[in-house]
C-alpha positions, 0 to 999 in steps of 0.5 A, spaced: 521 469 431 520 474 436 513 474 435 513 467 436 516 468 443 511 472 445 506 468 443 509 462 446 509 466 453 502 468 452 500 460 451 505 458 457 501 464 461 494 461 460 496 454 462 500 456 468 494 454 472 495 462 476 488 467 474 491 474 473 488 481 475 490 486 471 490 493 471 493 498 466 494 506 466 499 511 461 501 505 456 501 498 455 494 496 453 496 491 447 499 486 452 491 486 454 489 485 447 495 480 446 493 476 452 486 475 449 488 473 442 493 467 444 487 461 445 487 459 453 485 466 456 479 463 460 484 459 464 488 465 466 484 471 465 479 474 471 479 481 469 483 486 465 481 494 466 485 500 464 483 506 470 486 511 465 483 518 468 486 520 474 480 519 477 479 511 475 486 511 477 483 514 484 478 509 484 482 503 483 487 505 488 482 509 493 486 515 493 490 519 489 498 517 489 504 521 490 505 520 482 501 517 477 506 514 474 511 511 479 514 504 482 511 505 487 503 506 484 505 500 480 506 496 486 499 498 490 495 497 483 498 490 483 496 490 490 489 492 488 489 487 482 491 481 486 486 484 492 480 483 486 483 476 484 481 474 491 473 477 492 472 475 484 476 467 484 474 466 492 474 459 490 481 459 488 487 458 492 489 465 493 497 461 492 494 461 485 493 468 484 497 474 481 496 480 480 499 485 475 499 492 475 501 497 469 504 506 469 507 508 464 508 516 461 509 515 453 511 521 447 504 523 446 501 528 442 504 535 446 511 536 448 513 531 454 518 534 459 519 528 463 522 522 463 518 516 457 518 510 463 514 503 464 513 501 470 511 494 471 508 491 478 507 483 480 504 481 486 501 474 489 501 472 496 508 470 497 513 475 493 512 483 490 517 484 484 517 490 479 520 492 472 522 499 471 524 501 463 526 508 462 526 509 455 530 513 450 527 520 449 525 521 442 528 514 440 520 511 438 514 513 436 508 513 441 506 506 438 513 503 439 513 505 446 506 501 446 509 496 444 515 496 449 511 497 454 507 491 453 512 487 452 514 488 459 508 487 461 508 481 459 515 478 461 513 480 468 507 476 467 510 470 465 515 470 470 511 471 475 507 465 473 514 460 473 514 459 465 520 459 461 520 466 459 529 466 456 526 467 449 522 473 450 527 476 455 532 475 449 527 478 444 525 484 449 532 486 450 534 486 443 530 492 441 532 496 448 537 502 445 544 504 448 542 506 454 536 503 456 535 497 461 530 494 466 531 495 473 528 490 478 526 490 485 524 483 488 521 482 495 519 475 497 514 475 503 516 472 510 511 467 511 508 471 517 506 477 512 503 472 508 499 470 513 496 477 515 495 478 507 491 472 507 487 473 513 491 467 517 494 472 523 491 478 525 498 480 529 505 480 528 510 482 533 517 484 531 522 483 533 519 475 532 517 471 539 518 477 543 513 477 548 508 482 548 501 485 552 500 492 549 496 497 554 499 503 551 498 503 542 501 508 538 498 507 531 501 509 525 503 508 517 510 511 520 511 513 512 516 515 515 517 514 522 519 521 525 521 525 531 514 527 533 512 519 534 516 518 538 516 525 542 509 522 543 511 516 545 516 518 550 510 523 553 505 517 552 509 513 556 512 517 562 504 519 564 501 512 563 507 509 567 508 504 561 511 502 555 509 504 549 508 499 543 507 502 535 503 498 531 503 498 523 497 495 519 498 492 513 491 492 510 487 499 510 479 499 509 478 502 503 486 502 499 490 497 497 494 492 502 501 494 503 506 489 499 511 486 501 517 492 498 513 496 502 513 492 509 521 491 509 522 499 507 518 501 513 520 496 517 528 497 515 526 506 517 523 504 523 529 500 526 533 505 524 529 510 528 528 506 534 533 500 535 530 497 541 522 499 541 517 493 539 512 494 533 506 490 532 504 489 525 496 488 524 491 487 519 488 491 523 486 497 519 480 501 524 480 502 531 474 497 532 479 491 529 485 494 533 481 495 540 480 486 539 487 485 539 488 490 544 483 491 550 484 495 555 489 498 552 491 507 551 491 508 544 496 514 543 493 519 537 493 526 534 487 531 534 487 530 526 485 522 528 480 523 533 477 529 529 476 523 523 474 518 529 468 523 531 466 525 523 460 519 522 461 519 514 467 515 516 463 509 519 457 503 515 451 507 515 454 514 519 450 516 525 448 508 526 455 505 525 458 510 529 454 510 536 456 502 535 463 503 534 464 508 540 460 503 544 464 498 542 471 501 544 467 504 551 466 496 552 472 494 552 475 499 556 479 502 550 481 510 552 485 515 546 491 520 550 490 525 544 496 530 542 495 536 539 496 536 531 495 542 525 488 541 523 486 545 517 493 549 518 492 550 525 493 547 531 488 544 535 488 540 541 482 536 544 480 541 549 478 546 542 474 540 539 467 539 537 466 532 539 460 527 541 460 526 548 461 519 548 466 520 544 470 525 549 469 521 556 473 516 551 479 521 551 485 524 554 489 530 553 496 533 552 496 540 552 500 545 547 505 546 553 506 539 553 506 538 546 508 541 539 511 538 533 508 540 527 512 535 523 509 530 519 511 524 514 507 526 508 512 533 508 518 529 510 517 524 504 516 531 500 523 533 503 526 527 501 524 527 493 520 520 495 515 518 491 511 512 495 505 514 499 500 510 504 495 514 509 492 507 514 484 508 515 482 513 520 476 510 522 475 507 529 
């Protein structure tokens, strides 16, 4: 009966409509083998792989994760699976498209201090939704645990394709141990956000309808927004004489998107932080993009930004894509208020940098004496035990 649930699933899957992308890492590769096993997989499947050293995990994502095996890498790899459902199905529309994204840490060959966990990410354009199992230490062999894995991948899958998935629920939840349940997150999209993922706005100003032409632009992941950013928002705006606009970019030149649980965290941080200031959100991930919604304007940086702004590796076809780069925002008289950062493990302020001219007359600076807050988001996650990573690209 269970084996029949499931594979009913898997058939329901495939006649769905929805093409997947599926990316697996730690445990759960039977549900690759088990979606191409039940007849139909063509209609369904665009790709399964399994990015399984850390560095094909680094690939996958773009970059290291905080964890490799956490509710949040499971998000940014469904992310990065609906992401190549896109560039492999242009022709589909992307409403039909999902994306599944697989960590577990399971009983291995050498003892494990940690907890034995599944995590399982779907993504498509209009919501972002997880299943977290922790499972019973020592209760199962490493073959068992695959299992479990699989099958919570395959339930994910099933729901987020809108089949009927009561019979497998039912089988999966019988084989859980006392002790052991699946914890959910769900976050449908605005339709705004939807729009960004989608390529069909390029800003969105919150709160909604507020009316806004941004001259002065503090730029920022704001994982989390702290008092350094808002220090140099507040320096930012008594030397301009203008108020200052933070703005977040959902898309990222060479990592996945934002999810949608993603958005509403940051979102929900920067409110708490900053009742009354206006954030833009973009799909703006470089400063050349940023300065086309935003010409004429000040972008507000740290000297660790403008040192990767000067760095040509950065830019298609380095010196070349540079030199265009900088004239483009020369052209469309955008300026940068630079603010001493730690570099490296030292401070550095503009004046000490080695950077092209172009690029310097480009530039203002805040002195040390104005300014010093060695403060930053990534420690500050640290202190606070999270998990959840994401540096927006520094190119301009």
């Amino acid at each position: 009966m269970s084996q029949t649930a499931w594979t009913e699933l898997i058939s329901n899957v495939h006649g769905s409509d929805r093409r997947l992308v599926l990316a697996v890492t730690g445990g759960g590769t039977k549900a690759i083998s088990q979606l191409f096993d039940v007849a139909g997989a063509s209609r369904s499947m665009l790709e399964a792989v399994v990015p399984y050293a850390a560095a094909s995990q680094q690939r996958w994502l773009g970059g290291a994760p905080e964890q490799s095996c956490s509710e949040p890498t499971a998000r940014l790899m469904a992310m990065a699976a609906w992401m190549r459902a896109r560039e492999l199905a242009p022709e589909v529309p992307t409403s039909m498209l999902v994306g599944v994204g697989a960590t577990a840490s399971l009983a291995t060959d050498r003892p494990k201090r940690g907890e034995h966990r599944v995590h399982v990410a779907v993504q498509t354009e209009k919501q972002t939704s997880s299943l977290s199992l922790t499972l019973a230490k020592d209760a199962r062999d490493r073959k068992k645990e695959q299992w479990m894995a699989s099958r919570l991948i395959l339930l994910a899958a099933g729901e987020v394709c809108e089949v009927d998935t009561a019979a497998a629920a039912m089988a999966l939840n019988k084989q859980l141990l006392e002790g052991e349940q699946i914890n959910r997150v769900h976050q449908d999209a605005e339709a705004e956000w939807t729009a960004l993922l989608t390529g069909r706005r390029n800003c969105v100003v919150v709160p909604s309808g507020a009316a806004v032409e941004p001259q002065v632009v503090l730029s920022g992941a704001f994982n989390p927004l702290h008092a350094g950013h808002q220090r140099m928002a507040e320096l930012a705006a008594k030397r301009l004489g203008k108020p200052v606009v933070y703005e977040l970019s959902i898309t990222n030149v060479d990592k996945p998107s934002l999810d949608f649980v993603e958005i509403r965290r940051r979102l929900e941080g920067f409110r708490q932080q900053e009742a009354d200031a206006t954030l833009v959100l973009t799909d703006a991930p470089t400063f050349r993009a940023k300065s086309a919604l935003f010409g004429g304007c000040t972008f507000v940086v740290g000297a660790d930004t403008i040192v990767r702004i000067a760095d040509p590796r950065y830019y298609p076809g380095e010196r070349a894509g540079y030199d265009a780069a900088i004239r483009l925002l020369a052209e469309r008289d955008c300026r940068f208020l630079v603010f001493g950062r730690l570099v490296d493990g030292q401070f550095r302020s503009l004046a000490e940098m080695a950077i092209p001219e172009p690029l310097r007359r480009l530039c203002d600076e805040v002195t040390e004496e104005e300014f010093r807050q060695d403060v930053s988001s990534t420690d500050l996650r640290g202190e606070a035990g999270e998990i959840s990573r994401w540096f927006l690209g520094p190119q301009a």
